[in-house]
C-alpha positions as CSV (number, residue, x, y, z in Angstrom):
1,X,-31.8,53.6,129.8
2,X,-30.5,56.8,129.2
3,X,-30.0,57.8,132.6
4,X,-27.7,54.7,132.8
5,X,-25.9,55.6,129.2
6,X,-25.5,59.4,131.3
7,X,-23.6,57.9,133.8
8,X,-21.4,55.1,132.4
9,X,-20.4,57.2,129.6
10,X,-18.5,59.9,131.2
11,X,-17.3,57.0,133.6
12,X,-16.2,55.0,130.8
13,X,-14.4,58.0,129.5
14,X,-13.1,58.9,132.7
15,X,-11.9,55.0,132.8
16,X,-10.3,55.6,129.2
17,X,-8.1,58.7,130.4
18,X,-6.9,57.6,133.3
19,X,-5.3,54.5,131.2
20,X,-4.4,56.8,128.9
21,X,-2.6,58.7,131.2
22,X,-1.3,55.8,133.0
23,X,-0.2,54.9,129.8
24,X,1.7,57.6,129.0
25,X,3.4,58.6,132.1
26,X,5.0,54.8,132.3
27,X,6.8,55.7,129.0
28,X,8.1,59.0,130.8
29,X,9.3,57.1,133.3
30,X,10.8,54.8,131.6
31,X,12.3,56.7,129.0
32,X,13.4,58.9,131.7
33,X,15.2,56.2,133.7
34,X,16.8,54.6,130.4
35,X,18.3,58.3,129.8
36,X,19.4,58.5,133.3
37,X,20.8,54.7,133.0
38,X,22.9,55.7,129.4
39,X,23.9,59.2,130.7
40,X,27.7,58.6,131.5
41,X,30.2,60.7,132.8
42,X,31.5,62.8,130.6
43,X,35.0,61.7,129.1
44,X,36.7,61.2,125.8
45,X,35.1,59.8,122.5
46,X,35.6,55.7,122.6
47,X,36.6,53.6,119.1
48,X,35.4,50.4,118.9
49,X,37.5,47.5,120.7
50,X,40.2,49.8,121.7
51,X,37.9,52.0,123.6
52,X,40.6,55.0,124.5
53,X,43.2,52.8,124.8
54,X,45.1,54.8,121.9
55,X,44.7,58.4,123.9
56,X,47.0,56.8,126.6
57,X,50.9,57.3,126.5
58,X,52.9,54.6,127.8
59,X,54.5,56.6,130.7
60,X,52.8,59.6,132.9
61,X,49.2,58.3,131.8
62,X,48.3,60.6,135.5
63,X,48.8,63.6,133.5
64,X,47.1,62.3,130.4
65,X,44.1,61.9,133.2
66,X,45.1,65.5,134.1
67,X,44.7,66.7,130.8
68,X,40.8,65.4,130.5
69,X,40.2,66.9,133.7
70,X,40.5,70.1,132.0
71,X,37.9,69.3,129.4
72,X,35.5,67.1,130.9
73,X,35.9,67.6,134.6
74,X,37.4,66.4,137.7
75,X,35.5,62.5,137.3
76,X,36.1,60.9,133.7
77,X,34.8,58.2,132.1
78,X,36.7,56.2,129.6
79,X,37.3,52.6,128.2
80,X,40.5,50.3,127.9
81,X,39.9,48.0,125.6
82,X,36.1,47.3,126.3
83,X,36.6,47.9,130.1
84,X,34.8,50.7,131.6
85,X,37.4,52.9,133.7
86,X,36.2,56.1,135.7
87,X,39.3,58.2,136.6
88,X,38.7,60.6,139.7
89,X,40.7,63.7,139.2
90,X,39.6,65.7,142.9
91,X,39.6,64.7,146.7
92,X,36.3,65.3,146.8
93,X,35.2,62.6,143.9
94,X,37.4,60.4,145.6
95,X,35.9,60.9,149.4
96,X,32.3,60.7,147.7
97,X,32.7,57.5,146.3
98,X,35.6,55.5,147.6
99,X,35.3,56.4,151.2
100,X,31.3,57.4,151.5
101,X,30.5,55.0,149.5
102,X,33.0,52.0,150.1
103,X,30.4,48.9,150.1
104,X,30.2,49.1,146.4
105,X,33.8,50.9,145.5
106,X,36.7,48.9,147.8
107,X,37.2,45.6,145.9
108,X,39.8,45.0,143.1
109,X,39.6,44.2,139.3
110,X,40.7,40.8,138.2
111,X,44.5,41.4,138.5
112,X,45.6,38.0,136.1
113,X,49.1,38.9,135.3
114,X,49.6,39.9,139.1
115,X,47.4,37.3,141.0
116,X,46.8,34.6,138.9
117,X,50.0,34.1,136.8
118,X,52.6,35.7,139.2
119,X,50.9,34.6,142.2
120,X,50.5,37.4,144.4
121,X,46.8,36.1,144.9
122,X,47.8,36.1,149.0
123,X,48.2,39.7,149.7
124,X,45.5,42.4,150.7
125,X,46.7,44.9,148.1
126,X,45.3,42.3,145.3
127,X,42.4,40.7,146.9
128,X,38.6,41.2,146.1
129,X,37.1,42.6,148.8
130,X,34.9,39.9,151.4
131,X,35.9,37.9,154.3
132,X,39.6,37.0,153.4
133,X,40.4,40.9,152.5
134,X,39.0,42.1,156.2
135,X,40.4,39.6,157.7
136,X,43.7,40.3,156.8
137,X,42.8,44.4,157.0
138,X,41.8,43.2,161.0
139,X,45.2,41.8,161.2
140,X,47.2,45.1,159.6
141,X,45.3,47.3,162.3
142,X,46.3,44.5,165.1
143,X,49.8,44.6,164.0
144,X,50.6,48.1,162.4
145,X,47.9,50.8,163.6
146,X,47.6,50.1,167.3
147,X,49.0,52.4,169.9
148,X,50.8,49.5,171.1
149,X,51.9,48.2,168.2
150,X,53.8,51.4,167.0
151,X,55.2,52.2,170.7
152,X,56.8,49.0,170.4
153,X,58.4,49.4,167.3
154,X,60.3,52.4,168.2
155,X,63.4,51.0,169.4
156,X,63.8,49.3,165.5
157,X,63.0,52.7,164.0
158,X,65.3,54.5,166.2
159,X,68.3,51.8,165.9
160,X,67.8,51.5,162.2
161,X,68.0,55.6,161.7
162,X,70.7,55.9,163.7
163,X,72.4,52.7,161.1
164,X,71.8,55.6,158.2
165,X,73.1,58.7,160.2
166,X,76.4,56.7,160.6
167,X,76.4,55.4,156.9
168,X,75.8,59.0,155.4
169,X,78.7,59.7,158.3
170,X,81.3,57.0,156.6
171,X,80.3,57.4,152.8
172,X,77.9,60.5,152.2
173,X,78.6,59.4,148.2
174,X,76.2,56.4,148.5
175,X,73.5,57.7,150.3
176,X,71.0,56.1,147.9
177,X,72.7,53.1,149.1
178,X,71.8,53.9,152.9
179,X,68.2,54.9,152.2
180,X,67.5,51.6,150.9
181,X,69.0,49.9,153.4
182,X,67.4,51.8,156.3
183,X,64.1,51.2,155.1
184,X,64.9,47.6,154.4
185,X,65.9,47.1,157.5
186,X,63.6,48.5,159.8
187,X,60.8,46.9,157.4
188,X,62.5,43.6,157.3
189,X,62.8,43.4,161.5
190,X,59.4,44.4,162.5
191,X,58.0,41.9,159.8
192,X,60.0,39.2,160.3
193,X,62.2,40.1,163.7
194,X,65.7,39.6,161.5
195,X,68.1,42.1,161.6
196,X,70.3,42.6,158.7
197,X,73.5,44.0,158.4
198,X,73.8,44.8,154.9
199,X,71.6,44.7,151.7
200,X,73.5,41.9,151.0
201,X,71.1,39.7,153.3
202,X,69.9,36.5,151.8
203,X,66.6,37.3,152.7
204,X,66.7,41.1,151.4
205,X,68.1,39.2,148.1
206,X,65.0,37.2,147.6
207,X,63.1,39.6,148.6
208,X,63.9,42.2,145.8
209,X,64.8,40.3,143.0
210,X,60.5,39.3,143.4
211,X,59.8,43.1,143.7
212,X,61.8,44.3,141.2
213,X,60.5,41.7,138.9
214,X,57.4,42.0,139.3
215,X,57.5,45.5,138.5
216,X,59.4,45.2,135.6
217,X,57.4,42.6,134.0
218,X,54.2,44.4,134.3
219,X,54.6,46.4,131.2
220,X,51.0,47.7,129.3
221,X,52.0,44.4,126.6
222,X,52.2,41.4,129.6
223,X,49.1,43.6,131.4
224,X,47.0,42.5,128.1
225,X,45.7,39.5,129.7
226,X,43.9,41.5,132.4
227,X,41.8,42.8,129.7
228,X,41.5,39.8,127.5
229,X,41.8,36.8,130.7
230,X,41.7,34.4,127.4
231,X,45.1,35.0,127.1
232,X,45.7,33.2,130.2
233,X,45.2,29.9,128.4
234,X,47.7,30.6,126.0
235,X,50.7,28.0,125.9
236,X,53.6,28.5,127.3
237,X,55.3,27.4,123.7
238,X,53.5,29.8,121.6
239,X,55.0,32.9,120.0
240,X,53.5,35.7,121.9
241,X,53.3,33.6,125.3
242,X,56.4,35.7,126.4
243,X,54.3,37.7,129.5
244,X,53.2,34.2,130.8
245,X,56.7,32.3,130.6
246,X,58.2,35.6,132.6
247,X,55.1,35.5,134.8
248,X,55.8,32.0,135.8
249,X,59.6,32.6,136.4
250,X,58.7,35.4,138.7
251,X,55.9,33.2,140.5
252,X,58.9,31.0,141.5
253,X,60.3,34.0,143.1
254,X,57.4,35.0,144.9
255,X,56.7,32.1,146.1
256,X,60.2,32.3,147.8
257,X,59.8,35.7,148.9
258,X,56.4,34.3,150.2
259,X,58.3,30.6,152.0
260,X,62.0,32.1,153.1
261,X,61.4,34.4,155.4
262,X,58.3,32.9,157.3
263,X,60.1,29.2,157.3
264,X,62.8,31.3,159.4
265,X,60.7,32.8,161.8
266,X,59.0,29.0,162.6
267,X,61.9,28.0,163.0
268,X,63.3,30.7,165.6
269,X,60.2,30.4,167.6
270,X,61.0,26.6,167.6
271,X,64.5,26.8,169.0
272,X,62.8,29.5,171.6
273,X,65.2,32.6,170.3
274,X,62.5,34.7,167.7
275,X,62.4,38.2,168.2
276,X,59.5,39.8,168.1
277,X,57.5,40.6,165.0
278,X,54.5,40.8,163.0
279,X,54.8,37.1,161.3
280,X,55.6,35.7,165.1
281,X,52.7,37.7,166.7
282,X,49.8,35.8,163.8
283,X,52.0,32.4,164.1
284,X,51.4,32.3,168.0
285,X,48.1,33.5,167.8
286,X,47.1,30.5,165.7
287,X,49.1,27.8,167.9
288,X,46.9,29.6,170.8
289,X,44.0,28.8,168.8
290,X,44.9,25.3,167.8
291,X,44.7,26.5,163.8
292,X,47.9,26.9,162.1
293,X,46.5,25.3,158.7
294,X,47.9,25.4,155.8
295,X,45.3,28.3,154.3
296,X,46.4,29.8,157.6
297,X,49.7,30.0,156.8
298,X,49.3,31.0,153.6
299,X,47.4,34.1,154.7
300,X,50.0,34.8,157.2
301,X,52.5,34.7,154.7
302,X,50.9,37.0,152.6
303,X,49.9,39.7,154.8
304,X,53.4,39.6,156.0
305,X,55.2,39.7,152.7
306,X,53.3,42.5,151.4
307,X,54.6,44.2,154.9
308,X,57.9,44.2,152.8
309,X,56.6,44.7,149.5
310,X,54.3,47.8,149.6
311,X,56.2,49.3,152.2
312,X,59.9,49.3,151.0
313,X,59.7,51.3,148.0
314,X,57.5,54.0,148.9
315,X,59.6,54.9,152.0
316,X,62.6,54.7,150.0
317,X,60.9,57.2,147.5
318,X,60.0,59.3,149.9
319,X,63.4,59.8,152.0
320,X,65.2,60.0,148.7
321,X,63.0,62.9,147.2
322,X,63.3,64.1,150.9
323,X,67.7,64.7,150.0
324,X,66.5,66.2,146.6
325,X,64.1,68.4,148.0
326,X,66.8,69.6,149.8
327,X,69.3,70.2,147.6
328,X,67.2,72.3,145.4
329,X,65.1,74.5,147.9
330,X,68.3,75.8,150.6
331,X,66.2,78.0,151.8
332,X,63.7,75.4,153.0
333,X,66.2,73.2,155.0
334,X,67.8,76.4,156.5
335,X,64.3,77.0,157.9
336,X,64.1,73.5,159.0
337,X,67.5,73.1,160.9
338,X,67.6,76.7,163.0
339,X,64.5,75.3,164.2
340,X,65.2,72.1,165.6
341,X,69.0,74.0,166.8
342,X,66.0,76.3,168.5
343,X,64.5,73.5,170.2
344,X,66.5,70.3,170.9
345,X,70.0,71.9,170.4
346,X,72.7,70.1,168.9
347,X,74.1,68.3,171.9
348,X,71.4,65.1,171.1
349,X,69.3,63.7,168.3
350,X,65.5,64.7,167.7
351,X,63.0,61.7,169.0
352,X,59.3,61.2,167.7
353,X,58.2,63.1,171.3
354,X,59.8,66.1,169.8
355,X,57.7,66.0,166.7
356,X,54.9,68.7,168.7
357,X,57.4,71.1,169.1
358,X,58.6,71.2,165.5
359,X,55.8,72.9,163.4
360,X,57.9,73.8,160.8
361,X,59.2,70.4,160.2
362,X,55.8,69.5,159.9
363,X,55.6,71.7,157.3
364,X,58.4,70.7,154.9
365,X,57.2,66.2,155.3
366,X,53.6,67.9,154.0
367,X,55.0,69.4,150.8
368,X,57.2,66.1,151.0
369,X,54.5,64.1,150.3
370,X,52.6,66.4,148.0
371,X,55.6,68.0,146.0
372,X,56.0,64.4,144.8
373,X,53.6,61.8,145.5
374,X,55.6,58.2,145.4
375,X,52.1,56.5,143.6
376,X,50.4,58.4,141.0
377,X,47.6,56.1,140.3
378,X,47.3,54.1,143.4
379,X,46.2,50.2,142.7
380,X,42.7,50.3,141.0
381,X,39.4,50.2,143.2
382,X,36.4,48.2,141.6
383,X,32.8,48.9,141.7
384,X,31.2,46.0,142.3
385,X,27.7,47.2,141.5
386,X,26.0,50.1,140.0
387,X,26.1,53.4,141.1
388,X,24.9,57.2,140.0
389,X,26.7,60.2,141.2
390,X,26.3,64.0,139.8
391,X,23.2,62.4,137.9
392,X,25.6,60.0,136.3
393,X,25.2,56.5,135.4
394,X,27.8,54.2,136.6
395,X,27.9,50.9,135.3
396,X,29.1,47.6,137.4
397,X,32.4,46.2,137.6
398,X,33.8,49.3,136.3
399,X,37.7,50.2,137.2
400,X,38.0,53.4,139.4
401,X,40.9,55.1,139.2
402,X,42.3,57.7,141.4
403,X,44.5,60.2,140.0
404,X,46.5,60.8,143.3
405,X,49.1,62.8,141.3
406,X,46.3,65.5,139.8
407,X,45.1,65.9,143.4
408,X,48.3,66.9,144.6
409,X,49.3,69.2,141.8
410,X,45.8,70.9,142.5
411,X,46.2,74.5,141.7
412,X,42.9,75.4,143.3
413,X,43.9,73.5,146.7
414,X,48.0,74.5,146.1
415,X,48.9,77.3,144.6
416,X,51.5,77.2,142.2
417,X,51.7,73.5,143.0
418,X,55.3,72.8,141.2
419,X,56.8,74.4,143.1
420,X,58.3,73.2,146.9
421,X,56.9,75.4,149.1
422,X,56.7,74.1,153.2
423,X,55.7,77.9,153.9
424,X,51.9,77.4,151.9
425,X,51.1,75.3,155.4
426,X,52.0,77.9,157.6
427,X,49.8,80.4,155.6
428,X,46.8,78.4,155.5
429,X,44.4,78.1,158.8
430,X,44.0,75.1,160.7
431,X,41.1,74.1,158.8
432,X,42.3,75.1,155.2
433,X,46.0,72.6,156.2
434,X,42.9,70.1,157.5
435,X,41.3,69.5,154.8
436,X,44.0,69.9,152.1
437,X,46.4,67.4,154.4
438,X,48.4,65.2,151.7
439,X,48.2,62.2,154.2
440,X,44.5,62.2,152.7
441,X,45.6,61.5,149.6
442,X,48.8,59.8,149.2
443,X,47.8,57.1,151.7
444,X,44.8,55.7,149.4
445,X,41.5,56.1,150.2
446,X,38.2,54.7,152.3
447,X,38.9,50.6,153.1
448,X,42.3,50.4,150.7
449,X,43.9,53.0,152.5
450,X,47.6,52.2,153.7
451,X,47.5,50.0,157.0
452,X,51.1,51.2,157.2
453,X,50.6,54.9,157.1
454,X,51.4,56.0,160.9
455,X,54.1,53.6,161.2
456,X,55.9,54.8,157.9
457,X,55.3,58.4,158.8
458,X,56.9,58.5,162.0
459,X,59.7,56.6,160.5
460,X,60.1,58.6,157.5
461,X,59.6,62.0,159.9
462,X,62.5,60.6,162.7
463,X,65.1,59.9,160.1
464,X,64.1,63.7,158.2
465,X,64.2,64.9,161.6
466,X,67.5,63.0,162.3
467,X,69.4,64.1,159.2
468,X,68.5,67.7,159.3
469,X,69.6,68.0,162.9
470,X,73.3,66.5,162.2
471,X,74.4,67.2,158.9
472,X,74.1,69.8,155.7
473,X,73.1,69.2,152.3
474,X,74.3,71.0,149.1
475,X,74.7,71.2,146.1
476,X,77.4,68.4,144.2
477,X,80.4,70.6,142.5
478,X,81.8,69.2,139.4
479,X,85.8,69.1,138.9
480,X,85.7,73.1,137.5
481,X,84.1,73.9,140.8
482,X,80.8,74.1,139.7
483,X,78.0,73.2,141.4
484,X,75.5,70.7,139.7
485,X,71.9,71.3,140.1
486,X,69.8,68.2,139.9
487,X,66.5,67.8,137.7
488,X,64.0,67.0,140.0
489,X,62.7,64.3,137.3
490,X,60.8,60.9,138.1
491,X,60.4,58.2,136.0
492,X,57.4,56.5,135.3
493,X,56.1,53.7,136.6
494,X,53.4,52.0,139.7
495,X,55.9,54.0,142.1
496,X,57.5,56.8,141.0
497,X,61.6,57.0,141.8
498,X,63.3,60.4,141.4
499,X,66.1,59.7,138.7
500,X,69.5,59.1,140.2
501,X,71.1,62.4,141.3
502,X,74.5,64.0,142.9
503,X,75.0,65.8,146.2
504,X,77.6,66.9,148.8
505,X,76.5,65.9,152.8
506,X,78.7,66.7,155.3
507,X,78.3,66.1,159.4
508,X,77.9,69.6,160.7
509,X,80.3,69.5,163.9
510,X,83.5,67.3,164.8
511,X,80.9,65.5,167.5
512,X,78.8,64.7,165.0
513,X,80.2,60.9,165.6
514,X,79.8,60.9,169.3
515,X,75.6,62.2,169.3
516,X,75.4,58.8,167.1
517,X,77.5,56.8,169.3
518,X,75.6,58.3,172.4
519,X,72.3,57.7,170.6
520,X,73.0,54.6,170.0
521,X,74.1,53.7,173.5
522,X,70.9,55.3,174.9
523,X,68.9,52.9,173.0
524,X,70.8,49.6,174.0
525,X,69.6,51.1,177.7
């Protein structure tokens, strides 16, 4: 008996402490992943139901985000209203997570002022990510990234530019005026194959009035339903229900902005004279296919009106800070114009097969883009599960926002970054301009970056190019003879506009006339 009570004791006890410590090391890890699982990001202190809501201005909320950066670092965590939000102030948190890490972070939040109300549920800026969004991403590469794709839209680029040499030519004064109707143009004929001849165009009508709408009705009070979708169901009748009886005006317009345009192009293809153009391209490839239905054609119609949509006011925003840029920085544009005299001369217009010889040029559309980035904020990405990063939790279906206007102004990356300075990318080395290339940034990031992004550069670099070669661009003098220097001020908003400024332009040679004329001829070869 006691030889059995010597060995099953110190087994028993042996037994005991190892569920003991069993025991006890299941707390640790569970109290270890519940403090991994609560430990957020660092950010600013949350009230109840507002969250930070009341730390946000109504205008420049990028350089509130800015401002935490400084005190809680470059990845913030926040709250609107009882929405999580993480706002990414680097390139590096945004590469990590958007773009590494783009299963979980490319899908949208619940956009029901935009999608739902104003119906703009159609286009691949808006959608959830999943089948529809990649399908209509496959069809963006198809028809705006492809080799082929942008070799053949040349010829509208080049005509189109060549339209806005010979406008600034005839009336420098409204050269705000022939910006928007250069990008208009070329966007509007390569979407839809219909050439316009003045902004005036019924179709460029519809068109903006649903843009400008839009944007104007999505003010922080109509945005409160995105937060609080019970709003929604709010009647139209009810004091209050002002966002939704504006939201449903401006779905009228939408829808026509959506209809007008694609209606034409069936029927051109029908009487056998459509030109060529993204909506003809997806409507043939579904009568090839026998499957034109009507969720076909409302896809088609989507993708296609947010061709026009995205893309005509970010060009526009960059060309025009592109004449204030110039204006303020002489020095800069001198550079720029002895060295396209230096290599094409000024017998003929720069083409895009110059653009390898023109480093300097090169230079000055870099600090283009980053001197002013046309979209702060860029549309909200969604996580659509959760995620730890840095030793971070990350909760699901929280908003991710990337500061795209903190990136830019990065003092670490830029020196001195208010400043325009196309010189900084001749003193950094390859690798250094590499890795701090705007196009990184400005473009979006990871599977919601700009399908558009080649085809706008090139256009926005040829007309640049174009405008630099024939003309100068000073300084507006006021009726004593002094000259008027611009503030180089934006206003607030989804895209950012440069405010409404003065300047002289004036064609640098008697011939400048006859290099359009024999441009233009060229191309009708």
């Amino acid at each position: 008996m006691v030889s059995v009570v010597l060995v099953v004791a110190p087994v028993s006890i042996a037994a005991f402490l190892y569920v003991l410590l069993r025991f006890a090391w299941s707390r640790v890890v569970h109290n270890t992943k519940h403090v991994s699982r609560t430990r957020l990001p660092p950010g600013p202190k949350a009230i109840p139901v507002l969250g930070n809501v009341h730390q946000l201005p109504m205008d420049y909320q990028e350089r509130t985000f800015a401002e935490w950066a400084k005190l809680y670092g470059d990845v913030v965590y926040a709250k609107l209203f009882r929405r999580p939000i993480l706002v990414l102030n680097s390139l590096r948190a945004a590469q990590d997570l958007l773009e590494k890490r783009g299963s979980k972070y490319s899908s949208r939040p619940r956009l029901v002022l935009l999608s739902e109300l104003m119906g703009w549920d159609n286009v691949i800026t808006h959608m959830p990510y999943g089948d529809r969004f990649r399908k209509h991403r496959r069809w963006m590469h198809e028809g705006l990234q492809s080799k082929e794709a942008l070799l053949g839209y040349r010829p509208v680029q080049r005509r189109e530019t060549y339209t806005l040499l010979a406008g600034l030519l005839e009336t420098p004064a409204d050269f705000a005026s022939h910006i928007h109707r250069w990008a208009v143009g070329t966007i509007m004929e390569i979407t839809y194959g219909h050439r316009i001849h003045s902004l005036d165009d019924e179709y460029v009508r519809i068109a903006r009035a649903a843009t400008v709408e839009t944007v104007l009705a999505g003010s922080p009070g109509s945005m409160l339903v995105d937060f609080f979708p019970v709003l929604k169901s709010i009647p139209t009748w009810m004091p209050g229900a002002g966002f939704k009886r504006n939201a449903f005006k401006i779905r009228g317009m939408v829808r026509e902005l959506m209809d007008s345009p694609f209606n034409m192009v069936k029927r051109a293809m029908s009487s056998g004279n459509a030109r060529p153009s993204f909506t003809a391209s997806l409507i043939e490839d579904m009568y090839r296919r026998n499957s034109l239905t009507p969720a076909e054609e409302e896809d088609i119609k989507g993708a296609a009106g947010v061709i026009y949509a995205a893309g005509t006011d970010t060009t526009v925003t960059v060309m025009t800070t592109f004449f204030l840029a110039m204006v303020l920085h002489p020095e800069a544009f001198t550079k720029a114009q002895a060295e396209l005299d230096a290599v094409i001369g000024r017998s003929r217009l720069p083409d895009i097969e110059d653009r390898g010889s023109l480093p300097y040029l090169e230079c000055v559309l870099n600090e283009l883009y980053r001197w002013r980035c046309p979209v702060p904020l860029a549309i909200p990405h969604n996580l659509t599960e959760e995620d730890e990063y840095r030793g971070y939790h990350i909760p699901g279906d929280t908003m991710v926002i990337p500061n795209i206007w903190k990136m830019s102004q990065d003092p670490s990356v830029y020196p001195e970054p208010q400043k325009f300075r196309p010189d900084r990318w001749l003193e950094m080395s390859p690798q250094a301009v590499e890795l701090a290339n705007p196009r990184k940034i400005v473009f979006g990031f990871g599977r919601r970056i700009c399908p558009g992004r080649e085809f706008a550069d090139n256009l926005i670099w040829l007309a640049m190019a174009s405008v630099i070669s024939l003309f100068d661009i000073r300084k507006a003098v006021d009726s004593h003879g002094k000259e008027i220097t611009p503030a180089a001020t934006y206003c607030s908003g989804f895209v950012s506009h440069p405010h409404d400024f003065t300047c002289t332009i004036r064609p640098r040679s008697e011939k400048a006339a006859d290099v359009i004329a024999q441009a233009r001829s060229a191309l009708a070869v």
